[in-house]
Residue, then its C-alpha position, 0 to 999 in steps of 0.5 A: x415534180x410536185x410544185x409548180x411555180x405560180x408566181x405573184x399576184x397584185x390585186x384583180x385577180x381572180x384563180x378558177x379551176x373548173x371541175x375535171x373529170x376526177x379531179x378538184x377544182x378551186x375558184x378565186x374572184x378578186x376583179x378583172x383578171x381570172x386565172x384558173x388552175x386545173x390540175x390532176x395527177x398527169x398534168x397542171x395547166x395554168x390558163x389565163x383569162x381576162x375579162x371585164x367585171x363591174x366595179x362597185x364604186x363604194x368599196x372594193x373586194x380584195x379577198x383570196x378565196x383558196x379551196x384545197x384538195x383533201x388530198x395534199x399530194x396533188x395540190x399546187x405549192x405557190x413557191x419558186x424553185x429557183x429565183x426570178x432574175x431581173x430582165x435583161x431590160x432592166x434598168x440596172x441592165x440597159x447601160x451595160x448591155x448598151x455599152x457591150x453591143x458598142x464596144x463589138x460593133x466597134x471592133x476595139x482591136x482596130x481601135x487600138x491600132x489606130x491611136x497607137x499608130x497615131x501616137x507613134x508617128x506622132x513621136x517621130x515628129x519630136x525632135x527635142x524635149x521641149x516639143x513636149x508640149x500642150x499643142x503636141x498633145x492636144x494635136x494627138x489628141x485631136x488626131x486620134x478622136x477624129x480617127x476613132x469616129x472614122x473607124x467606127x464609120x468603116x467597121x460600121x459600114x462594114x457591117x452593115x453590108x455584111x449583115x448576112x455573111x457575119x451571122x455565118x462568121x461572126x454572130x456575135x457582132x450586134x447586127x448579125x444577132x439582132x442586138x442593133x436594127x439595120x436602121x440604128x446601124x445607119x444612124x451610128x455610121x452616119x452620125x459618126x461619120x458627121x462628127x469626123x469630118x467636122x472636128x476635122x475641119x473644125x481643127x483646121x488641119x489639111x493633112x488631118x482632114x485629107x487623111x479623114x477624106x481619103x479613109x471615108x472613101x476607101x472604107x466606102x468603096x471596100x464595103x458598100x454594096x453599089x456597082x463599081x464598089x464593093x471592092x473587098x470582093x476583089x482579093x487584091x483591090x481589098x488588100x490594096x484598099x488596107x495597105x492605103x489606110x494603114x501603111x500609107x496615110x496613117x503614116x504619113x498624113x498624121x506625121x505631116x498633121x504633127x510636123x506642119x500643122x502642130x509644130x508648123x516645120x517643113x514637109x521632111x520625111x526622117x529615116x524613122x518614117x520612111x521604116x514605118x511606111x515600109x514595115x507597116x505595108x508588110x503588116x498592112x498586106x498580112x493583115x487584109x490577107x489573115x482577116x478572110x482566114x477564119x471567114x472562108x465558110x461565109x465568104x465561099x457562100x456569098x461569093x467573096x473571093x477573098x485569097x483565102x477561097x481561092x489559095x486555101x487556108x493553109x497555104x495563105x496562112x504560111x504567106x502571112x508568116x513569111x511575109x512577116x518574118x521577112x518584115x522583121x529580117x528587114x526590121x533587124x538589119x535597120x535596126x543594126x544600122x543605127x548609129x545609136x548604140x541604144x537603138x540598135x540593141x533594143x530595135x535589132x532584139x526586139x524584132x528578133x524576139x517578135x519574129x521568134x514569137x510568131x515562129x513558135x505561135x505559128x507552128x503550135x496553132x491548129x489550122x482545123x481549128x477556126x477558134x485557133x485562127x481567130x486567136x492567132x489573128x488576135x494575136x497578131x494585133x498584138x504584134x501589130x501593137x508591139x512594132x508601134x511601141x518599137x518604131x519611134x526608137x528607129x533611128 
């Protein structure tokens, strides 16, 4: 290779090579920075030296002085093979690598999850068509804003507690790779935490509040590293922890923020919400189960004994399948029990479709594979989101 990428040089610069044993050399003084160049036919080394010169007050040099080798061949060409791109920290970089280090400290698929599932049992609160109304949907609105700054407390936390068992399982995340220091975690955990709590109250809703409190304190015990807590060490304490927050009060305390506080009617649970809590505690279990599938590296390490290190991968993946397809025979046979003809069609074959989906996705995934089990646990998400669509049509 005959070139060699120089780059740019603005004033006070100063190009030095001093003589080698068989080799040229050329000088160039412009001010405080020398840069000398020495080259021969092994090799070109570039070295920079600084150093302080005096200032002529009256004028100033800018002369490039460049003295060649008489044989071409060896002389350093100043152009770029390739051209400089812009450092990540530019300007026109910070915003969407910012934004980009947000929406994976968040885990967005959990993010989903909440606002759909508020936005359903929502639903199950109407009763005519004039409850469509603005107090509805500011009261969604508000429910599903101060969930979202709760989520992102717990997955935080989480994470913070989890700094070394995620650069085994998940590096990508921003405080595994070194994306976010330990204390702009704490800062993003805290303020968010904060702001929950206080548009919760600000909304003045008990049910709302409750399920804000209850959330915070399960999430905290799941991870924080205290004594008596961390509990997502503890198989069947962590999936009890999950099957709180998402079957529970997800379902229950945010229909009673819609159907008391919004619309101020009686604490009455309908047919629909009662499925919901029941169905949701399936999926809730699968969930907390499938979630330690693809992190039994990290978790063997660390000495979490999730269900997946003590039953192995295989035989809790087929739990996880069982579970749901018991869920959705369950979810068929409610649905086939409507006394709306319109219900009982789309409920009955919209479950059968899932659990065939889930059949057929189960038995063509490769359980060797991790990229396969965290694509099937994506997809299960997606489930996940799909039975929530499915759940206001249960009557």
């Amino acid at each position: 290779m005959k070139s060699l990428i120089i780059g740019s040089f603005t004033n006070n610069v100063s190009v030095r090579s001093p003589p080698l044993p068989n080799s040229p050399s050329s000088f160039v003084s412009t001010g405080s920075l020398h840069v000398s160049l020495r080259s021969s036919k092994g090799n070109r080394v570039i070295r920079c030296e600084s150093s302080l010169v005096r200032h002529n007050l009256s004028s100033f040099n800018e002369n490039f002085l460049f003295s060649r080798k008489r044989n071409t061949n060896h002389v350093p060409n100043a152009v770029s093979e390739q051209p400089i791109e812009p450092e990540s920290s530019s300007p026109q970089k910070l915003l969407p690598n910012a934004f980009d280090a947000f929406y994976r400290f968040s885990r967005p698929h959990t993010v989903i999850g909440t606002a759909l599932s508020i936005l359903s049992v929502s639903l199950l609160a109407i009763q005519k068509l004039s409850d469509f109304s603005p107090l509805f949907f500011i009261g969604v609105f508000e429910a599903i804003v101060a969930a979202f700054f709760m989520n992102i407390y717990i997955v935080g936390l989480n994470q913070l507690s989890d700094i070394e068992i995620d650069k085994v399982n998940k590096p990508y995340l921003p405080l595994a790779s070194g994306e976010y220091s330990v204390k702009t975690g704490v800062i993003i955990v805290s303020s968010f935490a904060f702001m929950s709590f206080t548009l919760g109250w600000i909304v003045g809703s008990w049910p709302l509040f409750w399920a804000l409190f209850i959330s915070f304190l399960l999430g905290t015990a799941y991870s924080i590293n205290m004594p008596m807590l961390r509990w997502k060490r503890f198989a069947l304490v962590a999936a009890m922890c999950i099957l709180a927050v998402r079957a529970v009060i997800v379902q229950i305390a945010f229909y009673l923020h819609i159907q008391t506080f919004v619309y101020g009617r009686l604490a009455v649970f309908p047919k629909p919400v009662i499925f919901a809590t029941g169905f949701m505690s399936f999926f809730s279990v699968v969930i907390a189960l499938f979630k330690d599938i693809p992190d039994i590296v990290g978790d063997k390490i660390f000495g979490i004994q999730s269900f997946t290190v003590r039953l192995g991968q295989k035989r809790v993946f087929w739990i996880c399948i069982l579970l749901l397809e018991v869920a959705y025979g369950v979810a068929i046979l409610v649905g086939a029990s409507s006394p709306f003809l319109w219900s009982r069609y789309i409920t009955v074959m919209g479950h059968a479709i899932l659990g065939l989906m889930l059949w057929g996705r189960a038995k063509s995934t490769d359980l060797e594979s991790k990229s396969a089990i965290t694509s099937f646990y994506m997809f299960i998400w997606q489930l996940f989101y799909a039975e929530y669509l499915l759940i206001p049509l249960v009557r």
